[in-house]
C-alpha positions in Angstrom: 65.0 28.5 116.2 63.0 27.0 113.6 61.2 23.3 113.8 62.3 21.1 111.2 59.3 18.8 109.7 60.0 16.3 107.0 57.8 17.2 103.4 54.9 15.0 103.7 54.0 14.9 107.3 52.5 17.0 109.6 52.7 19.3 112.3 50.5 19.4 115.5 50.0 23.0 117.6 49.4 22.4 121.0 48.4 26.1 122.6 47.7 26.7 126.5 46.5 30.5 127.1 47.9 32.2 129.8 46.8 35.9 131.6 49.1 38.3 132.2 49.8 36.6 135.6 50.3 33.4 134.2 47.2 31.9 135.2 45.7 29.5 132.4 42.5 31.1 130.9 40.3 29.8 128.4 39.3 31.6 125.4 36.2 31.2 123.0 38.4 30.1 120.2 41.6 30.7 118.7 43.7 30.6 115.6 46.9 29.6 114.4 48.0 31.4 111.2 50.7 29.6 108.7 52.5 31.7 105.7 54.7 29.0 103.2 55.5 29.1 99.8 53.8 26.6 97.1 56.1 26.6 94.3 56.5 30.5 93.2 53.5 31.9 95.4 53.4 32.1 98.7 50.3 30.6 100.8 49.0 31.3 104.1 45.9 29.2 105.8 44.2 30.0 108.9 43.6 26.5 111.6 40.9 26.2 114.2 42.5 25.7 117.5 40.3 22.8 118.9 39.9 23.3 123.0 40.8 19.8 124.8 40.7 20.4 128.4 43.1 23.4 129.0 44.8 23.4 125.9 44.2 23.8 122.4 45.6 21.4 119.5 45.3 21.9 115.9 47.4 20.2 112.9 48.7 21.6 110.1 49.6 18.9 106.7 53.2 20.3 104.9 52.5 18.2 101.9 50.7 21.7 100.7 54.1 23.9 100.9 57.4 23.8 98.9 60.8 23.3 101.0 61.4 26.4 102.9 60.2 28.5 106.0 56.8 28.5 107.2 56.6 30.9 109.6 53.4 30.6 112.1 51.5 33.0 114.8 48.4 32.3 117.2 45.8 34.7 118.1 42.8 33.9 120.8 39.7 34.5 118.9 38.4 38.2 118.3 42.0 39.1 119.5 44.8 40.6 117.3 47.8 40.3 119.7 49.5 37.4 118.5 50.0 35.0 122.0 52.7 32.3 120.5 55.3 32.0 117.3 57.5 30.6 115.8 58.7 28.6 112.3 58.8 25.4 110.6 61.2 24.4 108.4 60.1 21.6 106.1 62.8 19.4 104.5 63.5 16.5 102.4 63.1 13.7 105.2 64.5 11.2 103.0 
């Protein structure tokens, strides 16, 4: 189910990696990748997850896509196998 966010304001990505047995681990990095359409093109934009204790946060502005879906995936860093997704939906929040 998608996450609706209001045109104009932001989104914050709060990550916590886990092993296979559940057990919080901490990576060197990580990513969260973004795919949303700006007018007719569609735009994608890689974030820095930032480490604060055992989680990761990074933040994302909307005010850079049209109305629509922006669907979103996170990768550990050097990693391809995507750990977390989901989608936004940004709307008119008036």
């Amino acid at each position: 189910m998608p996450t609706n966010i209001g045109k104009g304001n932001s989104a914050k990505f709060v990550v916590q990696f886990l092993d296979s047995s559940g057990v919080t681990t901490i990576p060197s990095g990580g990513t969260v990748n973004i795919t949303y359409v700006d007018g007719l093109t569609t735009g994608s934009t890689d974030l820095s997850l930032t480490q604060q204790d055992s989680f990761f946060t990074a933040t994302w502005q909307t005010s850079v896509a049209s109305y629509g879906s922006a669907p979103w995936y996170v990768t550990s860093l050097g990693s391809t196998v995507i750990v977390a997704s989901g989608e936004i939906r940004i709307i008119d929040a008036t």
